[in-house]
VOMIDREN-113006 format. One record per residue (C-alpha): residue number from 0; x, z, y. Coordinates in nm, 4 decimals. Example, Ala and Ser with C-alpha at 12.3 -4.5 7.8 and 13.67 -1.06 7.14 Angstrom:
// VOMIDREN-113006
@lose->0, c1->1.2300, c3->0.7800, c2->-0.4500
@lose->1, c1->1.3670, c3->0.7140, c2->-0.1060
// end
This chain:
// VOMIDREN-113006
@lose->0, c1->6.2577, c3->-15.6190, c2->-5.7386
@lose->1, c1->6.5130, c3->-15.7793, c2->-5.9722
@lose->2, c1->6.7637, c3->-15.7802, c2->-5.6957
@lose->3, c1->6.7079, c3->-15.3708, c2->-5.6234
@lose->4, c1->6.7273, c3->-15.2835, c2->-6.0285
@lose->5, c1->7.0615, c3->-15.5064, c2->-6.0135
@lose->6, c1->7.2098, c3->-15.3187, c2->-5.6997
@lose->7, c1->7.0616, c3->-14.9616, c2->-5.8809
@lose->8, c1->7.2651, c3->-15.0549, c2->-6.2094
@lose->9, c1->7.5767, c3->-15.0907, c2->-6.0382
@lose->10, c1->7.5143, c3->-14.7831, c2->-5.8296
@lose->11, c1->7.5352, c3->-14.6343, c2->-6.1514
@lose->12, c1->7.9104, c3->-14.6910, c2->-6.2390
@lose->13, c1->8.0255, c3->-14.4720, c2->-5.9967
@lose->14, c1->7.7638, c3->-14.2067, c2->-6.0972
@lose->15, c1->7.8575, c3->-14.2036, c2->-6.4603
@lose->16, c1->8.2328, c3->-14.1893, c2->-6.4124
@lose->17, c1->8.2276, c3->-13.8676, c2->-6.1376
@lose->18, c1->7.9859, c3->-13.7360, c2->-6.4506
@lose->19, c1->8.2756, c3->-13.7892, c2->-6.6581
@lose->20, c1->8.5017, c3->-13.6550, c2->-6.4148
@lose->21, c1->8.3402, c3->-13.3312, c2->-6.3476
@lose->22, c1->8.2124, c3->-13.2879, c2->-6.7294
@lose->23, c1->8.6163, c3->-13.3679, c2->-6.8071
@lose->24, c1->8.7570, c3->-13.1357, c2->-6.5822
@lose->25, c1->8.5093, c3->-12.8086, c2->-6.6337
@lose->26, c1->8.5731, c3->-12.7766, c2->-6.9742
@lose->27, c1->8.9630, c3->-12.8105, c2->-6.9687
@lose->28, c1->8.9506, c3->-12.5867, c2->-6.6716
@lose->29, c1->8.7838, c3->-12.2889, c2->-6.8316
@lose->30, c1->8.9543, c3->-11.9863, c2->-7.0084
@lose->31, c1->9.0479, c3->-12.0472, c2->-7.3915
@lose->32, c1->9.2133, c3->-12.2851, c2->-7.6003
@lose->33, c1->9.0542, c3->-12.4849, c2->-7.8943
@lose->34, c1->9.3905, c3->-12.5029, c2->-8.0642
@lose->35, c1->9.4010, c3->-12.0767, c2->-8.1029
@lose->36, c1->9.0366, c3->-12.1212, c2->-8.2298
@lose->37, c1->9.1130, c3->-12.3330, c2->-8.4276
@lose->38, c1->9.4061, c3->-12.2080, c2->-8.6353
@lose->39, c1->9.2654, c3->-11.8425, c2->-8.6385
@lose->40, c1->9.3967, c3->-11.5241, c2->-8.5814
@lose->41, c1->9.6880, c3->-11.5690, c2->-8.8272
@lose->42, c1->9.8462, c3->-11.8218, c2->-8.7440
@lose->43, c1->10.2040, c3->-11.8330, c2->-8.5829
@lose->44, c1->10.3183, c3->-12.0094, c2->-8.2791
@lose->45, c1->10.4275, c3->-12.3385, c2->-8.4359
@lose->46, c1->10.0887, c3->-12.3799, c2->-8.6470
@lose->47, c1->9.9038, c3->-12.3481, c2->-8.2761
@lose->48, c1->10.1947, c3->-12.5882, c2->-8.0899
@lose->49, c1->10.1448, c3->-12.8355, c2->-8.4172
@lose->50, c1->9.7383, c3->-12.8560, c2->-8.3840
@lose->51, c1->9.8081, c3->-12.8963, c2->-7.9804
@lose->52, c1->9.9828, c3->-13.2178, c2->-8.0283
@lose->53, c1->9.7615, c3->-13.3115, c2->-8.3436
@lose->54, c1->9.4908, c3->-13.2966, c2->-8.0677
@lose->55, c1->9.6889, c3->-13.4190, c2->-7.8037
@lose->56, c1->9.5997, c3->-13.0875, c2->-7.5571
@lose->57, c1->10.0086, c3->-13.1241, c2->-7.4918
@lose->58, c1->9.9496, c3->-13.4359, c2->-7.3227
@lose->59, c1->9.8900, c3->-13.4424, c2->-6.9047
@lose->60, c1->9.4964, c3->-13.3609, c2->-6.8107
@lose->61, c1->9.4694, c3->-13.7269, c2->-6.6795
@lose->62, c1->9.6092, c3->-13.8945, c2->-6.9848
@lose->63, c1->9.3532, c3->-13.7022, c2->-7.2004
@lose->64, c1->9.1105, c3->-13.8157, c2->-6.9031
@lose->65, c1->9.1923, c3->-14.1753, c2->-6.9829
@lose->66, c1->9.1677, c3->-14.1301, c2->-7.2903
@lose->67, c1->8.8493, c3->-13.9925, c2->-7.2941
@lose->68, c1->8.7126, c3->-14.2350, c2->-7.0414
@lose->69, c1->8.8537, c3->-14.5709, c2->-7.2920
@lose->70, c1->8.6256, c3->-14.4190, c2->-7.5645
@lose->71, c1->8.3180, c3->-14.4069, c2->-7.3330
@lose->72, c1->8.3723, c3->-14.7646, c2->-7.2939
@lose->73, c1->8.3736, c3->-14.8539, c2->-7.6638
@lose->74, c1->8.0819, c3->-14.6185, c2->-7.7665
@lose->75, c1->8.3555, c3->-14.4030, c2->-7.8921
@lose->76, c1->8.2893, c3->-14.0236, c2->-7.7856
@lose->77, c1->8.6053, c3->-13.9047, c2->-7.9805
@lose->78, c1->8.5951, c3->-13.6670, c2->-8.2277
@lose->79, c1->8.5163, c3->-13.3055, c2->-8.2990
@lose->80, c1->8.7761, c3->-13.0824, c2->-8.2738
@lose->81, c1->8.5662, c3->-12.8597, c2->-8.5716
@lose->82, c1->8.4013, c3->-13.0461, c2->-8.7847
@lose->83, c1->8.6334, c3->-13.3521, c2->-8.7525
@lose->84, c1->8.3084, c3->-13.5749, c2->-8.7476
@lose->85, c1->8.2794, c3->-13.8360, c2->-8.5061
@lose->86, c1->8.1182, c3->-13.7076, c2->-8.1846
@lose->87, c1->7.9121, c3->-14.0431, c2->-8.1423
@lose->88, c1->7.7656, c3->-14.0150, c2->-8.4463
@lose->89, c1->7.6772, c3->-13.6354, c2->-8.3458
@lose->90, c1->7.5053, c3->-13.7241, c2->-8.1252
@lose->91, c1->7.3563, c3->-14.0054, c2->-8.2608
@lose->92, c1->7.1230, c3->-13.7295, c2->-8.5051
@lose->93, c1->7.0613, c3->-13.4576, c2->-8.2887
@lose->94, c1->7.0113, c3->-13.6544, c2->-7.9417
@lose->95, c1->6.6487, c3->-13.7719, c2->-8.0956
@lose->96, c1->6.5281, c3->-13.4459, c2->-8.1552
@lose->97, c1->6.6314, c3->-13.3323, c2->-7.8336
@lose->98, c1->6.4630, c3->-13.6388, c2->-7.6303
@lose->99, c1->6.1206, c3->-13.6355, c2->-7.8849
@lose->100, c1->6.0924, c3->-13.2016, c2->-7.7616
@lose->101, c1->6.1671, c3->-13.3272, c2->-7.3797
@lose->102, c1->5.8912, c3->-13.6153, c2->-7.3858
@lose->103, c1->5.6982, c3->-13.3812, c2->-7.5439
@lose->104, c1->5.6913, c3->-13.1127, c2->-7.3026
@lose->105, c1->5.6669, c3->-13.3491, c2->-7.0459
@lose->106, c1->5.3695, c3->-13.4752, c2->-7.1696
@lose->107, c1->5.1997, c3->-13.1022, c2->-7.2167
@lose->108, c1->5.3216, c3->-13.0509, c2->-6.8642
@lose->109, c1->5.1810, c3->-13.3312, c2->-6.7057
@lose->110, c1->4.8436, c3->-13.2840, c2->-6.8911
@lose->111, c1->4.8114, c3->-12.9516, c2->-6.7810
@lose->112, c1->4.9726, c3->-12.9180, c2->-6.4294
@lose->113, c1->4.7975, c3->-13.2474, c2->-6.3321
@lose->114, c1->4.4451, c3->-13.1521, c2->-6.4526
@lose->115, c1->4.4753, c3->-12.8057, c2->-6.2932
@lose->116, c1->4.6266, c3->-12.9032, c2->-5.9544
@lose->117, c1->4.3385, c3->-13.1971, c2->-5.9236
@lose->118, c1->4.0340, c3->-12.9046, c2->-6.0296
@lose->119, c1->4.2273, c3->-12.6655, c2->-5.7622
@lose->120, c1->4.2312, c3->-12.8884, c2->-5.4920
@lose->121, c1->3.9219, c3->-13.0208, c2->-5.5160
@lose->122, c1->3.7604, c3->-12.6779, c2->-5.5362
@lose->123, c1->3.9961, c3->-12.5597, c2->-5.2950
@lose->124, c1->3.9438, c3->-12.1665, c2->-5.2150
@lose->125, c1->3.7177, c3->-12.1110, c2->-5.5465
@lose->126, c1->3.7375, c3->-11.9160, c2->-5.8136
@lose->127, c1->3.8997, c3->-12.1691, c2->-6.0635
@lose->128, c1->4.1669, c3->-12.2303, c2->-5.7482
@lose->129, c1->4.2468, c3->-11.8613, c2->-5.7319
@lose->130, c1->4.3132, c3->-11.8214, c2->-6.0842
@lose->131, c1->4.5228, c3->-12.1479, c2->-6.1835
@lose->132, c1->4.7286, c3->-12.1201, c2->-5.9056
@lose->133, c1->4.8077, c3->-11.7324, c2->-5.9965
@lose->134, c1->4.8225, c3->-11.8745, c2->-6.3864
@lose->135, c1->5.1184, c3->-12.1156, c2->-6.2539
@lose->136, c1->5.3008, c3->-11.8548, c2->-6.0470
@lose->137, c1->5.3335, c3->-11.6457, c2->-6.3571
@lose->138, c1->5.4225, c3->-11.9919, c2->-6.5345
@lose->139, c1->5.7092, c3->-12.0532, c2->-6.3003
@lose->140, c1->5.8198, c3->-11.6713, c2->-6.3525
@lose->141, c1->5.7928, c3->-11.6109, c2->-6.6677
@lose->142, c1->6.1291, c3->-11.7249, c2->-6.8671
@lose->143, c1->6.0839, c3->-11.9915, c2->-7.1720
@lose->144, c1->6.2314, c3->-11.7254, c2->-7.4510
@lose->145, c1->5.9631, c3->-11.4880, c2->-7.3535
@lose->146, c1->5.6803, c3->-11.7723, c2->-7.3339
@lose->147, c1->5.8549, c3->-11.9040, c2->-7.6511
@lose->148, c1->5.8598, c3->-11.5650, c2->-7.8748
@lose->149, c1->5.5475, c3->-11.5129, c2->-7.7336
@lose->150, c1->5.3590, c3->-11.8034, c2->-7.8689
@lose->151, c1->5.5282, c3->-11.7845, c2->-8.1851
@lose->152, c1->5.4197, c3->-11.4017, c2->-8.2654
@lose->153, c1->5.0510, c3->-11.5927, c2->-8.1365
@lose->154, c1->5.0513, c3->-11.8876, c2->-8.3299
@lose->155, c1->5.2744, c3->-11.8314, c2->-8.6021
@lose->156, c1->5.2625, c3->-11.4738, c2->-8.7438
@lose->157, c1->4.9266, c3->-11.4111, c2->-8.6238
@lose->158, c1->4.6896, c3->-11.7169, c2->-8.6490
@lose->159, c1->4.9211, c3->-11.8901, c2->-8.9114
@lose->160, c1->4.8175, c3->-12.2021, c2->-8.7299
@lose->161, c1->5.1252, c3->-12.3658, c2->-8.6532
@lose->162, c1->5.4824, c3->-12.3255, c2->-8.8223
@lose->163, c1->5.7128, c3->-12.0438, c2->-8.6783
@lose->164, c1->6.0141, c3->-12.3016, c2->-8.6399
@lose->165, c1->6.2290, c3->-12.5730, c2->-8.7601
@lose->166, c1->6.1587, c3->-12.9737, c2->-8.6693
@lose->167, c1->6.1911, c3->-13.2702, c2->-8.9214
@lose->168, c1->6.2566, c3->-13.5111, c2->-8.6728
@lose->169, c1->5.9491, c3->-13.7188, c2->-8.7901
@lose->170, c1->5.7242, c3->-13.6890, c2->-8.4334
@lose->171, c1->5.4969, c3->-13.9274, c2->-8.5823
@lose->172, c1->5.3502, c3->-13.7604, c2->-8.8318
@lose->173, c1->5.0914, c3->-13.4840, c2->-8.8199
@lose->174, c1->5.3736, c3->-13.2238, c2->-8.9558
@lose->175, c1->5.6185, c3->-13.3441, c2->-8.6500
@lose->176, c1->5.3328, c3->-13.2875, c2->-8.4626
@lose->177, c1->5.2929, c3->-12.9347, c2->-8.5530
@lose->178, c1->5.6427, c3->-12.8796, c2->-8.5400
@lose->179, c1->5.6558, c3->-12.9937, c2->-8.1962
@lose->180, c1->5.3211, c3->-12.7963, c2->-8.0648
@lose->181, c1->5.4636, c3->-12.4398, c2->-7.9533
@lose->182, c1->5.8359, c3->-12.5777, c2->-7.8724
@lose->183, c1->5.6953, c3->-12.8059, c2->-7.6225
@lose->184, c1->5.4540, c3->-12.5496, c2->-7.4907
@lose->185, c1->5.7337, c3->-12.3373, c2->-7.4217
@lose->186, c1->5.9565, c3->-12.6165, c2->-7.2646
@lose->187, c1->5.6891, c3->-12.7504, c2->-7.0570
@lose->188, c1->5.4245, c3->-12.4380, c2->-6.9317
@lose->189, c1->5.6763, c3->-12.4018, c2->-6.6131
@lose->190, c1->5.7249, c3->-12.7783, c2->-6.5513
@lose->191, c1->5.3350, c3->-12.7702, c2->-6.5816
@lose->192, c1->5.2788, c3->-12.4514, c2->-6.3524
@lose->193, c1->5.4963, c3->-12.6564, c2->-6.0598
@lose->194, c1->5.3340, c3->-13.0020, c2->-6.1110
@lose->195, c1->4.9810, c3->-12.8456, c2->-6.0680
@lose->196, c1->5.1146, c3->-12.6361, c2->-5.7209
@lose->197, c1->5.2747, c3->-12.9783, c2->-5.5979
@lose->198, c1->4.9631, c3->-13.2074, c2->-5.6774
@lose->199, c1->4.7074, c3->-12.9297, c2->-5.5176
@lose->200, c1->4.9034, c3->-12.9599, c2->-5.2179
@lose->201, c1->4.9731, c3->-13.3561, c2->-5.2319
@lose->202, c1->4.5955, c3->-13.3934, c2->-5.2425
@lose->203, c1->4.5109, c3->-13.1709, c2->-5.0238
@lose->204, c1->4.6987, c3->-13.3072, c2->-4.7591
@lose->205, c1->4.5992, c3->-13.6394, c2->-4.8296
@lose->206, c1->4.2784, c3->-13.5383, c2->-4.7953
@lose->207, c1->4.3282, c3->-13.5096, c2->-4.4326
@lose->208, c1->4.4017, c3->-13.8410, c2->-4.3876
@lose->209, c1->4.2263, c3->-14.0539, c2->-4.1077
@lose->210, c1->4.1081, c3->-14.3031, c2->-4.4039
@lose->211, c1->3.9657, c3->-14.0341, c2->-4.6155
@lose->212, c1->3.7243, c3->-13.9045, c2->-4.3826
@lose->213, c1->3.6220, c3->-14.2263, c2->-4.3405
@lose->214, c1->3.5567, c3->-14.3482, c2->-4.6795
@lose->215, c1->3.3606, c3->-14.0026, c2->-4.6894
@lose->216, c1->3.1630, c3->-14.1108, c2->-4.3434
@lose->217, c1->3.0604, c3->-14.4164, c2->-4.5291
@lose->218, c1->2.8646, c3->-14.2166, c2->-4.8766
@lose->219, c1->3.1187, c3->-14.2379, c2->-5.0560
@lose->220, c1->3.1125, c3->-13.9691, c2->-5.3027
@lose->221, c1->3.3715, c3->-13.7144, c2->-5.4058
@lose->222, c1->3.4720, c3->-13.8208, c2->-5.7311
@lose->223, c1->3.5145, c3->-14.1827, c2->-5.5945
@lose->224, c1->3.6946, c3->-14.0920, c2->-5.2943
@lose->225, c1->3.9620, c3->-13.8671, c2->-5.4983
@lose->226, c1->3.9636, c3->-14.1106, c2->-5.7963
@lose->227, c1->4.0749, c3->-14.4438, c2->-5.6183
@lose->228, c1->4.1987, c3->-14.3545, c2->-5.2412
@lose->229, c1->4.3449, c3->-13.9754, c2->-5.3074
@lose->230, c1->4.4968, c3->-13.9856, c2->-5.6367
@lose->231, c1->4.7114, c3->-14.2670, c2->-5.6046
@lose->232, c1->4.8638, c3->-14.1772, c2->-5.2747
@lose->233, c1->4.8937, c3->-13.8483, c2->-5.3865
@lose->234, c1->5.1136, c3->-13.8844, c2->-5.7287
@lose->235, c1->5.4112, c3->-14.0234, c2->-5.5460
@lose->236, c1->5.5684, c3->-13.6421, c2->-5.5174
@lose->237, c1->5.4358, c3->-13.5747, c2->-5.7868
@lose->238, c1->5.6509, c3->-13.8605, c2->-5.9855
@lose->239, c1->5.9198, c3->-13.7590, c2->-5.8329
@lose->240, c1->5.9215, c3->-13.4116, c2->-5.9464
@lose->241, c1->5.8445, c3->-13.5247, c2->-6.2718
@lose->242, c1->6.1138, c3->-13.7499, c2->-6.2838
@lose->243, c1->6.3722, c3->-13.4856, c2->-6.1155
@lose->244, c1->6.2191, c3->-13.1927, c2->-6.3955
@lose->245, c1->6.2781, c3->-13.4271, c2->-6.7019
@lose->246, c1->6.6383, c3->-13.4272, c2->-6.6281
@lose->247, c1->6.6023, c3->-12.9697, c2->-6.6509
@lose->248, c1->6.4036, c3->-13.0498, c2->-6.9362
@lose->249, c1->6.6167, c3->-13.2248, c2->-7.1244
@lose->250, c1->6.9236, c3->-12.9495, c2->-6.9915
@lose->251, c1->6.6424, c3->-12.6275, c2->-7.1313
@lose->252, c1->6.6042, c3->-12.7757, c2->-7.4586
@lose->253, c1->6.8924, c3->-12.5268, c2->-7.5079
@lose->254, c1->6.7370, c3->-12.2367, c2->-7.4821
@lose->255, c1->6.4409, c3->-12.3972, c2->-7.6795
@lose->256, c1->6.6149, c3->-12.5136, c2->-7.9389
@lose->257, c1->6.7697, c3->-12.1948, c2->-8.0205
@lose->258, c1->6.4556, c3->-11.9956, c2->-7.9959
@lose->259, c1->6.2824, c3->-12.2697, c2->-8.2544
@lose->260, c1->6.5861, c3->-12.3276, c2->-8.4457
@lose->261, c1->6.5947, c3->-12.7100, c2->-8.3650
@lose->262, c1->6.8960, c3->-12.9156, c2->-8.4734
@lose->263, c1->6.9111, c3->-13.1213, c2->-8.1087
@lose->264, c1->7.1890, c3->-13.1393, c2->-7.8445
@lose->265, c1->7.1126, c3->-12.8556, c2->-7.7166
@lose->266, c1->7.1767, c3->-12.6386, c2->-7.9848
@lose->267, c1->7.4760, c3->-12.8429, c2->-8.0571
@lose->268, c1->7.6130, c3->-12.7465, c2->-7.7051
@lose->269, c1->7.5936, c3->-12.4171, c2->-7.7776
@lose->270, c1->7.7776, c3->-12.3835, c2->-8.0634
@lose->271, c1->8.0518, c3->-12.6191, c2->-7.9486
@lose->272, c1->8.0974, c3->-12.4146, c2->-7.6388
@lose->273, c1->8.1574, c3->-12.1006, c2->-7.7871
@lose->274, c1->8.4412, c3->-12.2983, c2->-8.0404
@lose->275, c1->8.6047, c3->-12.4823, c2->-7.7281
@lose->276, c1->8.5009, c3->-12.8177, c2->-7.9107
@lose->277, c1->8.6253, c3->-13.0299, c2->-7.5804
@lose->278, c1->8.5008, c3->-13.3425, c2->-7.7356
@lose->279, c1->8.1104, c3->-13.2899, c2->-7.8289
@lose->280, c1->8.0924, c3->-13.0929, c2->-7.5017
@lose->281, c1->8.1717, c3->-13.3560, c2->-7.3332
@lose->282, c1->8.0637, c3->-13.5985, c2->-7.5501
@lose->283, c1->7.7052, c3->-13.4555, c2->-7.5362
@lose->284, c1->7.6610, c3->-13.3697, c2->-7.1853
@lose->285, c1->7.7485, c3->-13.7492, c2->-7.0876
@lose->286, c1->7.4838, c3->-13.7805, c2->-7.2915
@lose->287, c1->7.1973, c3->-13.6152, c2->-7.1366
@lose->288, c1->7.2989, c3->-13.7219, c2->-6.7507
@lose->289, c1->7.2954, c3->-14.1059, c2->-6.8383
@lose->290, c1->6.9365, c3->-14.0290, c2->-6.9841
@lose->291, c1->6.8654, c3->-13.8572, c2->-6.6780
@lose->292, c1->7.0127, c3->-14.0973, c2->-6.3998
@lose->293, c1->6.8252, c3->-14.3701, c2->-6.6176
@lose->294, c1->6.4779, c3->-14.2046, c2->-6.5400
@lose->295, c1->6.5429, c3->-14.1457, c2->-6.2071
@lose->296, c1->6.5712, c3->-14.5134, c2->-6.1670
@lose->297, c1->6.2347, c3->-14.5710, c2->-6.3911
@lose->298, c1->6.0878, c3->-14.3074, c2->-6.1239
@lose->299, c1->6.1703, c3->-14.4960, c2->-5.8482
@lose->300, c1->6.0424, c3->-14.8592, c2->-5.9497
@lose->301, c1->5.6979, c3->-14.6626, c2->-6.0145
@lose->302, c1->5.6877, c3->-14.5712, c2->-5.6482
@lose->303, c1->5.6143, c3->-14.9488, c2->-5.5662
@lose->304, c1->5.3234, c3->-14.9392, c2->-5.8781
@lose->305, c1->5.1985, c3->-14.6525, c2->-5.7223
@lose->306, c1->5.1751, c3->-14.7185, c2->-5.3438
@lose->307, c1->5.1364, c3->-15.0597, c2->-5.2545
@lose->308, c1->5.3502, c3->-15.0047, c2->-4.9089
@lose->309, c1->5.6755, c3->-14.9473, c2->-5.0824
@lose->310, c1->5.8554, c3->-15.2818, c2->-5.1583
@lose->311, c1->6.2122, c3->-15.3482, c2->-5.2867
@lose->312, c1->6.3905, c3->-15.6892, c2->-5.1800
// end
C-alpha cells in the first residue's frame, strides 16, 4: 500500500504542472489586457506600456510561465494585479470557506442520495421507487440558482428559519451551521439526485449476484443480506462518483457563492476574471485541482477498504 501511495504522489508532478500549463496558458490566451483595466479609460499609451513592464506582461509567455511556475514551488502564488495583495494569502481566507460549503454539500448529498437509492432499490418498482427516482431527475435538471433562490424565498423570507445569506467562516458553531444549511442544499440536491440513481442501480445489480441468492436460499433475511453482502460491494461506484463530483463541487461553489454572497474562491474567481487579474486566476484555480487530484487519490485507497479483492503492491 505504501509503495502504490508513493508511485500515486509522484504521478502527481506531472499532473500538477500540465494544470499549471493549461491554467497558464487560458488566461493569457483570452481577449483583454489587465494592464488597459487597470489604468482606466484615461490613460495614455505610455501609462498602459509603463504598468505592462511594472507587471512584466512585456516579457515572453514562457518567461512569465517560469516565473509563475518558481512561485508555485515556494508557496508563492504571486500577486494580484488589483488589489496588490499577495495571492497566497488570498487564498489562504477564502479557500476555507469554499472547502467547509463543498464538504458540506457533500455530506447533504451523500445522506440523501444514499438513503434514497438504498429505499428505491430495495423496494424496487414501488411507490417510494417511482417517486425518488422522478424527485432526482428533477434534481439533476433543475439548475443550483433556481434550487438556491428557491430555498431562500422558502427558508429565509418565508419561514424566517434560516439566514437569507452571508457565512462567518465559523462551521463549528450552531450559527456556521445555519449559515451553511440552504448553501449546501443547493450545492449538493443534484450531487444527491445522481448518487441515489447510481446506488439503486449498483444494488440492484448486485443483487443478482450468484452469492446473493444464495445467502437468501439459506434464511437469510433482507435487511442482513443488503446490510453486510450488498452494500459493501455496491458503494465502490458509488465512491467513485463521489470522489469524481467533489472535484464539480468544489468548481459550483461559484455559482453558490454568488447566489449566498459567500466570500470563498469561488466568488473570488469571478471577480478576478472579469478584471483580467492573471495571478489569483491562476493562483486560485491551482488551487482547487490539487484539492481535487488529492481526493481522487483518497478515493482510490478506499476501494481496497471497501472490497476486500482489490489490493495495491
Amino acid at each position: 500500500m505504501l509503495s502504490y501511495i508513493n508511485r500515486r504522489l509522484l504521478m502527481l508532478i506531472p499532473v500538477l504542472i500540465g494544470i499549471s500549463v493549461v491554467v497558464f496558458l487560458v488566461m493569457h490566451l483570452a481577449p483583454g489586457d489587465p494592464a488597459v483595466i487597470l489604468a482606466g479609460p484615461t490613460a495614455s499609451a505610455s501609462d498602459i506600456a509603463a504598468i505592462r513592464a511594472k507587471l512584466g506582461l512585456d516579457d515572453p509567455v514562457w518567461v512569465q510561465y517560469w516565473r509563475f511556475a518558481k512561485g508555485i514551488l515556494k508557496g508563492d502564488l504571486g500577486v494580484s494585479v488589483q488589489s496588490d495583495e499577495p495571492v497566497a494569502e488570498m487564498v489562504k481566507t477564502r479557500f476555507p470557506n469554499t472547502l467547509a460549503l463543498a464538504v458540506a454539500a457533500m455530506v447533504v448529498a451523500s445522506l440523501l442520495g444514499l438513503s434514497a437509492g438504498i429505499v428505491s432499490a430495495v423496494k424496487k418498482g414501488s411507490l417510494f421507487d417511482s417517486i425518488s427516482m422522478l424527485i432526482a431527475l428533477l434534481g439533476i435538471s433543475l439548475p443550483s440558482f433556481w434550487i438556491g433562490l428557491m430555498l431562500m424565498l422558502a427558508f429565509s423570507v418565508r419561514l424566517r428559519w434560516l439566514p437569507v445569506a452571508g457565512y462567518s467562516g465559523q462551521w463549528w458553531t450552531l450559527a456556521g451551521i445555519k449559515q451553511l444549511v440552504l448553501p449546501s442544499l443547493t450545492l449538493g440536491i443534484g450531487t444527491a439526485a445522481l448518487i441515489a440513481r447510481i446506488t439503486r442501480s449498483s444494488i440492484l445489480e448486485i443483487m443478482q449476484q450468484d452469492y446473493i441468492r444464495t445467502a437468501r436460499a439459506k434464511g437469510l433475511g433482507q435487511l442482513p443480506t443488503v446490510g453486510k453482502h450488498v452494500l459493501r460491494n455496491a458503494l465502490v461506484p458509488v465512491v467513485t462518483v463521489m470522489g469524481l463530483n467533489f472535484g464539480g463541487l468544489l468548481g459550483g461553489t461559484v455559482v453558490t457563492e454568488s447566489v449566498f454572497a459567500i466570500n470563498g474562491v469561488g466568488r473570488m474567481m469571478v471577480r478576478a476574471i472579469t478584471s483580467r487579474d492573471f495571478p489569483v486566476v491562476q493562483g486560485a484555480v491551482f488551487m482547487v485541482a490539487t484539492t481535487f487530484v488529492l481526493i481522487n487519490l483518497f478515493v482510490d485507497l478506499t476501494y481496497a477498504l471497501l472490497d476486500p479483492r482489490i489490493r495495491y503492491d
